[in-house]
C-alpha positions as CSV (number, residue, x, y, z in Angstrom):
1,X,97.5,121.1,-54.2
2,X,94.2,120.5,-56.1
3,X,94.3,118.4,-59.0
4,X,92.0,119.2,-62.4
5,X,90.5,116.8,-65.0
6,X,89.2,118.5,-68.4
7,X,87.1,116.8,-70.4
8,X,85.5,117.8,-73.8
9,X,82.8,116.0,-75.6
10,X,80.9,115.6,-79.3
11,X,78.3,117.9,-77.7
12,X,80.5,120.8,-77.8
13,X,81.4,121.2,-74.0
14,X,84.4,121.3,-71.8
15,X,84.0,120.4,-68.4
16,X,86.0,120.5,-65.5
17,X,86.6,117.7,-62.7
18,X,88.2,117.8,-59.3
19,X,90.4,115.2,-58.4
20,X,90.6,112.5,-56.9
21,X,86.6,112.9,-56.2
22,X,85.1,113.3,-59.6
23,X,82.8,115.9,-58.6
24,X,81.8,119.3,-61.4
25,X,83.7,122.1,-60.4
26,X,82.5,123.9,-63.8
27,X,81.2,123.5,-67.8
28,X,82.8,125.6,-70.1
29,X,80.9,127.1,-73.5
30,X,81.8,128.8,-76.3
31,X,82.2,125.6,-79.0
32,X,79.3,124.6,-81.3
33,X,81.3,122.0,-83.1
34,X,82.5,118.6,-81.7
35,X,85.5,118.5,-79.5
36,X,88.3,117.1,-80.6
37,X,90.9,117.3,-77.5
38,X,91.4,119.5,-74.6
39,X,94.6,120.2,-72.7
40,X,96.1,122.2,-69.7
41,X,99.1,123.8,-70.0
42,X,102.7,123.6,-67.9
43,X,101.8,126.7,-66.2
44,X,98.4,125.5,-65.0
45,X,97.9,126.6,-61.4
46,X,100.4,129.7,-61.4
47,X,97.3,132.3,-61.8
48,X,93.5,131.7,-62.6
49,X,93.1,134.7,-64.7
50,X,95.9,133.3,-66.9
51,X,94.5,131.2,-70.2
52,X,95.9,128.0,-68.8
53,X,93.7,125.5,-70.9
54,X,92.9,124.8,-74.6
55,X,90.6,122.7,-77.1
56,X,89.9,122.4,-80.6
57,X,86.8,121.5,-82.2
58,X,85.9,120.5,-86.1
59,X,84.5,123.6,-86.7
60,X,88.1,124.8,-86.8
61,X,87.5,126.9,-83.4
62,X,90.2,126.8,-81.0
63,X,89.5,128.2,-77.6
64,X,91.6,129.6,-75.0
65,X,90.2,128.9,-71.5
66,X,91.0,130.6,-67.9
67,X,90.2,129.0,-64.4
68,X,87.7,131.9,-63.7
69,X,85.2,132.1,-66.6
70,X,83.3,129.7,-68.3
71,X,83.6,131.7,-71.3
72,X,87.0,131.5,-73.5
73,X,89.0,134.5,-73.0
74,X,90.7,134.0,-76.4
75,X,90.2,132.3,-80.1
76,X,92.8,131.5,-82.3
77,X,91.6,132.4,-85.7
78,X,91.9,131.1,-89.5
79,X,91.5,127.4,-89.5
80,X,89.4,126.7,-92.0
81,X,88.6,123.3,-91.3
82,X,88.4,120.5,-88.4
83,X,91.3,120.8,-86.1
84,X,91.7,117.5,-84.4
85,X,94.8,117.7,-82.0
86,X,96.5,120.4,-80.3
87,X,99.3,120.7,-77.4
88,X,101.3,123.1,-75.6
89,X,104.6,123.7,-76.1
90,X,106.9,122.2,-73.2
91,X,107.5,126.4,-71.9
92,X,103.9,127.1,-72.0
93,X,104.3,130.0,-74.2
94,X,103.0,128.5,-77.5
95,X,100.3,125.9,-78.9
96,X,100.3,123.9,-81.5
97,X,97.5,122.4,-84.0
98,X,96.9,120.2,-86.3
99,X,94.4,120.7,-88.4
100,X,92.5,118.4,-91.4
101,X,93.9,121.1,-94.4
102,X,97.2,118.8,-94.4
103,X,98.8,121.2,-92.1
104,X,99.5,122.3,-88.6
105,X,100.5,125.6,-87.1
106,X,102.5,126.8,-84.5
107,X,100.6,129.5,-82.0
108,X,102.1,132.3,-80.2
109,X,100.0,132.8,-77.2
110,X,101.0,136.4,-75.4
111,X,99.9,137.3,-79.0
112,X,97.6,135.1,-80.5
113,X,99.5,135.4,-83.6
114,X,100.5,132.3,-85.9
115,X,104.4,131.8,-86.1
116,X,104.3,128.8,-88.4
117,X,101.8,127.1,-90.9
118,X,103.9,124.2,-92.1
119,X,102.7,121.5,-95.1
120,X,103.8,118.4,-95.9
121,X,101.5,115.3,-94.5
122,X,99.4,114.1,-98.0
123,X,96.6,113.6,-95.8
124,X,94.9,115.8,-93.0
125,X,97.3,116.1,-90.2
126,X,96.1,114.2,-86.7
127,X,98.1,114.3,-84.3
128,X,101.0,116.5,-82.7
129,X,103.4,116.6,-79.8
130,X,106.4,118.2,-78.9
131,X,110.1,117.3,-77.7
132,X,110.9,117.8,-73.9
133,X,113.2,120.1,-74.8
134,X,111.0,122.3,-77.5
135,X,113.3,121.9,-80.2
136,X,111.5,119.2,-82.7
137,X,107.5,118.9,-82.9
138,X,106.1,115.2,-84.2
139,X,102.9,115.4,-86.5
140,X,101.0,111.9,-87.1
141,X,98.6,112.1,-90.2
142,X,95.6,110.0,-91.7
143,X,98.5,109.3,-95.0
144,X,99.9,106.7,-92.3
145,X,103.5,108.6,-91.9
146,X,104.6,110.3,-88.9
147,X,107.0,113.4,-89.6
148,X,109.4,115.1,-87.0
149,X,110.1,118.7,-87.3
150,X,112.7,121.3,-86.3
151,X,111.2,124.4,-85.0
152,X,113.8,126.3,-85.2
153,X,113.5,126.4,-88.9
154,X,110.5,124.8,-89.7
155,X,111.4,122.1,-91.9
156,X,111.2,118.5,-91.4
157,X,113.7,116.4,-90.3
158,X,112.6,113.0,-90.4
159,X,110.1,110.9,-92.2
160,X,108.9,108.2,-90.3
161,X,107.3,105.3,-92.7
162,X,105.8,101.9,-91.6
163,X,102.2,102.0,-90.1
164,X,99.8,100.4,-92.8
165,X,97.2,102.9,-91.8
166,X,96.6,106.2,-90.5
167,X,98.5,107.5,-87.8
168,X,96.3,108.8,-84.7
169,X,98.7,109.8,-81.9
170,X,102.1,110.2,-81.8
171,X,104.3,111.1,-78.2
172,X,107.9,112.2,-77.2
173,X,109.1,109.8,-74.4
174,X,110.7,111.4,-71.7
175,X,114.4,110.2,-72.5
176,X,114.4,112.2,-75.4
177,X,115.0,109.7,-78.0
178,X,112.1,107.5,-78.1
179,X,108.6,108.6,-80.0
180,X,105.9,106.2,-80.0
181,X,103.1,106.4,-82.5
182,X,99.5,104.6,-82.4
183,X,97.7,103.8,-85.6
184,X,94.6,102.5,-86.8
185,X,97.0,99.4,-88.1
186,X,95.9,98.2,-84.5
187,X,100.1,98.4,-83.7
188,X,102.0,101.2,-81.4
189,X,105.0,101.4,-82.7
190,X,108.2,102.8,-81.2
191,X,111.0,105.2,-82.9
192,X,114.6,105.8,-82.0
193,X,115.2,109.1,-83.0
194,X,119.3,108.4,-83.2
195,X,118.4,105.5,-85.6
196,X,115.8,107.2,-87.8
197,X,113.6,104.0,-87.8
198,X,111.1,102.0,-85.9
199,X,113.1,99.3,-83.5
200,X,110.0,97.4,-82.3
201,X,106.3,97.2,-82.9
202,X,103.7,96.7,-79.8
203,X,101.0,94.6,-81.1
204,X,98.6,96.8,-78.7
205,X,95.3,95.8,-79.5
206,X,92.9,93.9,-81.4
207,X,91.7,97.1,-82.7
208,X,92.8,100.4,-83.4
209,X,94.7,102.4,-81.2
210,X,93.8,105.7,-80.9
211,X,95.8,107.1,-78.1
212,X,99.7,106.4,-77.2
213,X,101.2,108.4,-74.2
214,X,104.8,108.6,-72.0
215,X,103.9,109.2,-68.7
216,X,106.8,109.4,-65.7
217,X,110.4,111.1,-66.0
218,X,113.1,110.0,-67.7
219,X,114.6,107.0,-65.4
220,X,110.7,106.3,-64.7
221,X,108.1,106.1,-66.9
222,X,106.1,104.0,-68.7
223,X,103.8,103.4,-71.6
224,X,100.1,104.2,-72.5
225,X,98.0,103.2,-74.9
226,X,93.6,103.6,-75.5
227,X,92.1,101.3,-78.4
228,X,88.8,100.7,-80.2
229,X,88.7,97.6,-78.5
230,X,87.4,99.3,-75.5
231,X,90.5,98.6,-73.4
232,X,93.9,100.7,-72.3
233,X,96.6,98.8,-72.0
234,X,100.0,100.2,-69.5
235,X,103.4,99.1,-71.1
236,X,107.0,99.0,-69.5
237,X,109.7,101.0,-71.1
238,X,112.4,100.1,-72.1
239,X,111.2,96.8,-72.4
240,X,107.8,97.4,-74.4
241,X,106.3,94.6,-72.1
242,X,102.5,94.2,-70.7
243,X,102.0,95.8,-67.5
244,X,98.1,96.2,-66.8
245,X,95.3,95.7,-69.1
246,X,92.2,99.0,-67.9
247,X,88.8,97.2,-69.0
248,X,85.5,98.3,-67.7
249,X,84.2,100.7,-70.6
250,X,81.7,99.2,-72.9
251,X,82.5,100.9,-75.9
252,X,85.6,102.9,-77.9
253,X,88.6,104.2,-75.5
254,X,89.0,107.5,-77.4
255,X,92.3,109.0,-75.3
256,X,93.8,107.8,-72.1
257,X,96.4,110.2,-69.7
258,X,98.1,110.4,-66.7
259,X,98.9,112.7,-63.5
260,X,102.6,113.8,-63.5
261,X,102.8,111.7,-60.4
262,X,101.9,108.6,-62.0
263,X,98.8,107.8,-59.0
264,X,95.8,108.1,-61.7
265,X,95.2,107.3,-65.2
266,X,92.0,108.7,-66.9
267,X,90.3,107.0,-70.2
268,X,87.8,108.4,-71.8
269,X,85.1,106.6,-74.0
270,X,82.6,106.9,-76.4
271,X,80.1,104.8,-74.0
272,X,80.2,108.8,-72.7
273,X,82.1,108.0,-69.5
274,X,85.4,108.9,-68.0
């Protein structure tokens, strides 16, 4: 089975990696703004004339990629402003965004139409993630709250308050019940969703985290979190307690991630390595 790495920089590109080597399999153009993530989706690997890849930019541009062009073979138009996070739905079928006009929007891709275009964040919206089971949708935004959402009908469903700062990532844990949300309060903090509040608070970093992310299945898995402090940190979970420290970048860890077998985790920096 051959294993991808996407990477998208300030510069505008995406580029493509083959793991475990490293090596360029290809660069992708067709952004001239500044990339603000990039991300496969579940059905990556079933066809390579199928858009199986995203990524957003702060022009507002948000590209849909194949495996067999270096061009994008689809846009999805009318945001107006930088959109700074997106993800795939857990069935592959539809994206979301979240985009710096306060809002985010939910993306029908066999269509390329827009199904939602929800408010409510006071500030522009950051971050976004979706349930395992693609029933609720988490927003983190720069107003420091973290809202969950019910797609079903749209609305909000809980209101998350307690980071003293902006919230830059929020992720579903793979039980189902847990969300944990990184903030530029230097603190990752973790939800139960049955309790509607925050049951403990990972003092991460000694700067601000701008990446949290469940990796592993639901008996299995573990914690990740990337920090200005140029470190990414692994965490147990349940227990919230410190399993590896990742130094060796000399600058900002913008995002970290992990294969679904849990044998490589990739940070990325603003030194402008991987």
């Amino acid at each position: 089975m051959l294993r991808y790495l996407a990477t998208g920089s300030w510069s505008g590109l995406v580029k493509l990696w083959r793991l475990p080597s490293c090596n360029p399999v290809a660069t992708l153009t067709g952004h001239n703004g500044r990339i603000g993530a990039v991300t496969f989706s579940p059905q990556a690997g079933l066809a390579d004339n199928v858009a199986c890849l995203s990524s957003c930019d702060s022009d507002g541009v948000v590209n849909l990629w194949s495996m067999s062009s270096t061009r994008p073979v689809a846009h999805l138009p009318g945001h107006g402003c930088r959109v700074a996070r997106l993800n795939y739905h857990p069935s592959g079928r539809f994206l979301g965004t979240a985009c710096y006009d306060h809002s985010w929007r939910f993306w029908d891709l066999e269509t390329t139409n827009e199904i939602l275009h929800q408010e409510g964040h006071s500030g522009p919206v950051y971050s976004i993630s979706f349930h395992r089971d693609g029933s609720l949708l988490a927003t983190g935004g720069l107003d420091s709250y973290c809202r969950v959402w019910d797609l079903r009908t749209g609305r909000a469903v809980l209101f998350l308050e307690g980071h003293l700062k902006s919230v830059l990532s929020c992720d579903f844990a793979p039980d189902g019940y847990h969300l944990g949300t990184g903030s530029e309060d230097n603190s990752c903090k973790i939800w139960d969703l049955r309790q509607h509040k925050s049951i403990y608070s990972i003092p991460a970093h000694n700067n601000m985290v701008t990446y949290c992310k469940f990796a592993g299945t639901p008996n299995n898995s573990m914690l990740l979190t990337a920090s200005y402090d140029s470190t990414a940190k692994v965490w147990s979970h349940k227990g919230w307690m410190p399993l590896k420290s990742l130094s060796g970048h000399d600058n900002k860890v913008m995002c970290v991630d992990c294969s679904w077998d849990k044998k490589y985790i990739v940070t990325a920096s603003y030194d402008r390595t991987f």
